[in-house]
C-alpha positions in Angstrom: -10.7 -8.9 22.6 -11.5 -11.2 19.5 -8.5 -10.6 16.9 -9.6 -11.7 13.2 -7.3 -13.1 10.4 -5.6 -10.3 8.2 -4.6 -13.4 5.8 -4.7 -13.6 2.3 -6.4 -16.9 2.5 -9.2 -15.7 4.8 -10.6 -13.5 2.1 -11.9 -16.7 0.2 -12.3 -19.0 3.1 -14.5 -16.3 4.7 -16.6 -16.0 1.3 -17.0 -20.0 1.1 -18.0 -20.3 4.8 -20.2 -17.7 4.6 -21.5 -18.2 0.9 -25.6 -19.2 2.0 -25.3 -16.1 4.1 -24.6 -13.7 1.2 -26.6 -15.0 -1.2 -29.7 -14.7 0.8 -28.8 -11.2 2.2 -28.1 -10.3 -1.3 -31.8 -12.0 -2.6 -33.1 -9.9 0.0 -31.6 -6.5 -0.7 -32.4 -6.7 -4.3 -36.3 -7.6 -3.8 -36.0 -5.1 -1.4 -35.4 -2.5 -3.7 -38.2 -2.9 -6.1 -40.5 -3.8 -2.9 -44.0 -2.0 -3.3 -43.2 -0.3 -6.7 -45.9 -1.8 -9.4 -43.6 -2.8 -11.8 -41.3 -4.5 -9.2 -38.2 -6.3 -10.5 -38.8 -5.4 -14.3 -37.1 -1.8 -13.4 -33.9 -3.8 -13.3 -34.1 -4.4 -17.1 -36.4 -0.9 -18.1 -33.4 0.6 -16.6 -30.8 -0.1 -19.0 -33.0 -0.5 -21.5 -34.1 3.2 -21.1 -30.5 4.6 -20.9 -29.4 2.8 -23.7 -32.3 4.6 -25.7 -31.1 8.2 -24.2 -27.5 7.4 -25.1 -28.5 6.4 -29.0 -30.3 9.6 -29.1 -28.2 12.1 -27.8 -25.0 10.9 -28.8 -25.8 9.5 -32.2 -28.9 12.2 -33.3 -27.8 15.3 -31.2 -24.0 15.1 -31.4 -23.8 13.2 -34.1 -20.7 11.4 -32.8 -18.7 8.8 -33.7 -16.5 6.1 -32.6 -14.7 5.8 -35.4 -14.5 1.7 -36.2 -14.0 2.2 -39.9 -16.3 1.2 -42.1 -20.1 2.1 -42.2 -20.8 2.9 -38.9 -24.3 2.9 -37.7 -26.1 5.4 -34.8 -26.3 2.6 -32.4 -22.8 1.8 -32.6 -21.4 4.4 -30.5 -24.5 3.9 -28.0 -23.3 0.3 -27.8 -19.7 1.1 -27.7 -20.7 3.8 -24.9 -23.0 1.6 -22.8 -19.8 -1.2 -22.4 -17.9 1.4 -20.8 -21.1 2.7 -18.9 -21.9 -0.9 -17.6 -18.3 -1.5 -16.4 -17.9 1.8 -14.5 -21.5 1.7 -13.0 -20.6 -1.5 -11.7 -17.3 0.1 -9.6 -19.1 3.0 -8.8 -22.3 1.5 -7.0 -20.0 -0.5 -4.8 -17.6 2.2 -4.0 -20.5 5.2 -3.4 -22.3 2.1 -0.9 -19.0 1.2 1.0 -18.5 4.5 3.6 -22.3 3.4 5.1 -22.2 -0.2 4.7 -21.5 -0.5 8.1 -23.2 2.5 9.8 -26.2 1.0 8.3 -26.1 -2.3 9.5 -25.2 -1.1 13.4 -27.3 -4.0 14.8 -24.9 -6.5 12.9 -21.8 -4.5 14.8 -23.3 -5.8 18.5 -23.5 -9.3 17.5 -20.1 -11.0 17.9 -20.8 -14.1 15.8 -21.8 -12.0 12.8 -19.1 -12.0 10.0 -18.7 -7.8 9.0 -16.7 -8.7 6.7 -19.2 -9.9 4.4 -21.2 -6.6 4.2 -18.9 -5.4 1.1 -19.9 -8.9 -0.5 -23.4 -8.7 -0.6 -23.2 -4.8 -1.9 -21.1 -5.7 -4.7 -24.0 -8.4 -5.7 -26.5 -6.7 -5.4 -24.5 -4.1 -8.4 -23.3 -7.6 -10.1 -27.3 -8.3 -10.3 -27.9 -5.2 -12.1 -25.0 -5.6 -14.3 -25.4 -8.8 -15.5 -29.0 -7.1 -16.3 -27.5 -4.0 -18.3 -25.1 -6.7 -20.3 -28.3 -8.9 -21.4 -30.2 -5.2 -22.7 -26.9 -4.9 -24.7 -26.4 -8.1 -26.2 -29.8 -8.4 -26.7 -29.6 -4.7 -28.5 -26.7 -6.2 -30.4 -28.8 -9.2 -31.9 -31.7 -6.8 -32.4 -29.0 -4.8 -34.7 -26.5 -6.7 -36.3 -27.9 -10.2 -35.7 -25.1 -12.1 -34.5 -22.8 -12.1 -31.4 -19.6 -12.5 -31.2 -18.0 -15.4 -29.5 -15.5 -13.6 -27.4 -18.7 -12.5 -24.9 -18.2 -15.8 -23.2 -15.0 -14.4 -21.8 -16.8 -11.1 -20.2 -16.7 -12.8 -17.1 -12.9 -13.2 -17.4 -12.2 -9.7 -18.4 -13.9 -8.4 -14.7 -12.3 -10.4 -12.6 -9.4 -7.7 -12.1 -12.5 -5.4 -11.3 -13.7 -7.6 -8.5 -11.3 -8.0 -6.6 -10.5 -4.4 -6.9 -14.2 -2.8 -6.5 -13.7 -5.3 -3.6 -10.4 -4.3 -1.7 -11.9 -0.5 -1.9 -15.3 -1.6 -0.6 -13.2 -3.1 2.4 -11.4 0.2 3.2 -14.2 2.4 2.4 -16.4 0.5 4.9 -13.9 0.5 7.6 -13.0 4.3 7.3 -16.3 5.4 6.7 -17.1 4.3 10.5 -14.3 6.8 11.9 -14.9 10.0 9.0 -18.4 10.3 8.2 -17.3 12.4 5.7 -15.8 10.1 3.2 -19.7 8.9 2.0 -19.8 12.5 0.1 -16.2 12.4 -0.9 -17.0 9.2 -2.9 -19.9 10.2 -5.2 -17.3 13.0 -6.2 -14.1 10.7 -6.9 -16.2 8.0 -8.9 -18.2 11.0 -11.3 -14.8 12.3 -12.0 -13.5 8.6 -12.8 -16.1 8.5 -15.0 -14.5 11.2 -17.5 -10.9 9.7 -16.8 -12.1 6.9 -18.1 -12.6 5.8 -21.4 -15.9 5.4 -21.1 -17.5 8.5 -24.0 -14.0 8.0 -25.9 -11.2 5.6 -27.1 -7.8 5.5 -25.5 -6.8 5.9 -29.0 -7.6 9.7 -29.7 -5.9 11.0 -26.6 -2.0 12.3 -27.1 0.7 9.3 -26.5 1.9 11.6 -23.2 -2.2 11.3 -21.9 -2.2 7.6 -23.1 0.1 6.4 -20.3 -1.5 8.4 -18.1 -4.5 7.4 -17.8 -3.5 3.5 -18.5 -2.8 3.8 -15.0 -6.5 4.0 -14.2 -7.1 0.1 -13.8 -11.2 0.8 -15.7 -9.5 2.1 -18.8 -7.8 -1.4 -19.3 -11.1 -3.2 -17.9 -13.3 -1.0 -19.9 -11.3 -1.6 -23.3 -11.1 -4.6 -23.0 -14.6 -5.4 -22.2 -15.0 -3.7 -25.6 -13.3 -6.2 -27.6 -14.6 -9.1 -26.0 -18.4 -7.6 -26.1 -18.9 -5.6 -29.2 -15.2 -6.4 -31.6 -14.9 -9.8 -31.2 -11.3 -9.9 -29.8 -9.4 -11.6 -27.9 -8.2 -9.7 -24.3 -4.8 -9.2 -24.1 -3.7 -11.8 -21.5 -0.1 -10.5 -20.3 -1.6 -7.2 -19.6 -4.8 -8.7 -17.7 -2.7 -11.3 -15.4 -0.8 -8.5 -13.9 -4.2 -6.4 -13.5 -5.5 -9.4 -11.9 -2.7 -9.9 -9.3 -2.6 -5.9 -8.7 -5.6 -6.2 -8.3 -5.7 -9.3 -5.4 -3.1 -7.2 -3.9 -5.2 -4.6 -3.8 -8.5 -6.9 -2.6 -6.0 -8.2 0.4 -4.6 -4.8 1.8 -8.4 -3.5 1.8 -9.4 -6.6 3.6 -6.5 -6.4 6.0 -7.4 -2.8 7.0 -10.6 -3.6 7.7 -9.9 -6.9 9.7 -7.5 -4.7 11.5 -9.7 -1.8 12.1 -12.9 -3.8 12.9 -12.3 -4.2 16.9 -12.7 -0.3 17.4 -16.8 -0.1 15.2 -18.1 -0.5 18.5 -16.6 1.9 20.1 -17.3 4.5 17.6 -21.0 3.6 17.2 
């Protein structure tokens, strides 16, 4: 029986040696989603575009709330501020509610020795990058619309979710493997990630929550990711860098024991399916 790598350095050499392979199965899954509708790959932008009209309405008109920034705060600020945290837990949560069937949908792949599995969680987390990178164009192109300028820091967006790779990554990984032996995690998933939603700072600051709660939910690794990707996005601040290494090298931890279950755990898909 083949045995496959569990080492750290096979997570990147697999994703360079295999790099032509997800991009195109990536290409293909997202055409494939817009394939036959009339507007085709222009829902990718309506999307966002659409939500961040809803979230202007009702949480600027109906509820009238309020970030509070200081200064004279505009309706569209909190949608802005909102969508940030929005974009950044959307991204987690499509890869995460797509892991437990990323394999039991590709069973064809499974039969075939010379296919890499391992890959699989790869092209599902483009696919969401796709339709991120999407959602942050609608805002920054909202934010020109309103205030006409951008701040500089958005450059370093890309730095600020790295720690969320690697760890929307090492859960992909697990989720995919266990998902082939409990069927039942797939529904278990859509639950955890809706109730990370409201344990993250996503409709409120960190700020407003008791010192005792504060700590608490720091512990979440979005709240970090999400705050920060406020203050690079919308404040124009600098990330905290001592806080975001050791996010980053949690979070490689975290991308290597998910990787290591699943290169461990991979010999017995056959059998199951």
């Amino acid at each position: 029986m083949q045995n496959f790598s569990v080492l750290p350095h096979e997570m990147a050499a697999s994703l360079w040696r295999n790099r032509d392979l997800i991009i195109a199965l990536t290409k293909r899954e997202v055409i494939g989603r817009y394939r036959g509708s009339i507007m085709g790959m222009a829902w990718s932008f309506f999307n966002p575009l659409l939500m961040l009209v809803i979230y202007t309405f009702v949480f600027s008109v109906v509820f009238k709330a309020r970030w509070g920034v200081g200064g004279e705060e505009s309706k569209t600020d909190f949608a802005i501020i909102l969508f940030v945290g929005m974009i950044v837990h959307g991204l987690f949560a499509e890869c995460i509610n797509r892991a437990p069937a990323l394999i039991l949908s590709n069973v064809n792949y499974v039969k075939k020795v010379i296919f890499p599995l391992e890959i699989l969680p790869w092209v599902a987390f483009g696919s969401a990058l796709f339709h991120t990178v999407i959602s942050v164009g609608v805002l920054l192109l909202a934010q020109l619309l309103i205030s006409h300028q951008l701040p500089w820091t958005v450059i370093l967006f890309p730095l600020v979710l790295l720690p969320l790779i690697f760890i929307s990554m090492g859960f992909a990984w697990f989720l995919a493997a266990f998902g082939v032996f409990v069927r039942d995690i797939g529904q278990l998933t859509g639950m955890f990630t809706t109730v990370l939603l409201f344990l993250s700072p996503v409709f409120y600051p960190l700020s407003i929550l008791p010192e005792k709660y504060q700590g608490l939910l720091q512990l979440n690794p979005l709240a970090f990711i999400i705050e920060e990707g406020r203050k690079v996005l919308v404040f124009g601040q600098l990330p905290d860098l001592g806080h975001w290494s050791i996010m980053t090298i949690a979070s490689l931890l975290m991308a290597w024991a998910g990787f290591a279950w699943f290169q461990k755990t991979r010999k017995g898909f056959a059998d199951v399916l």
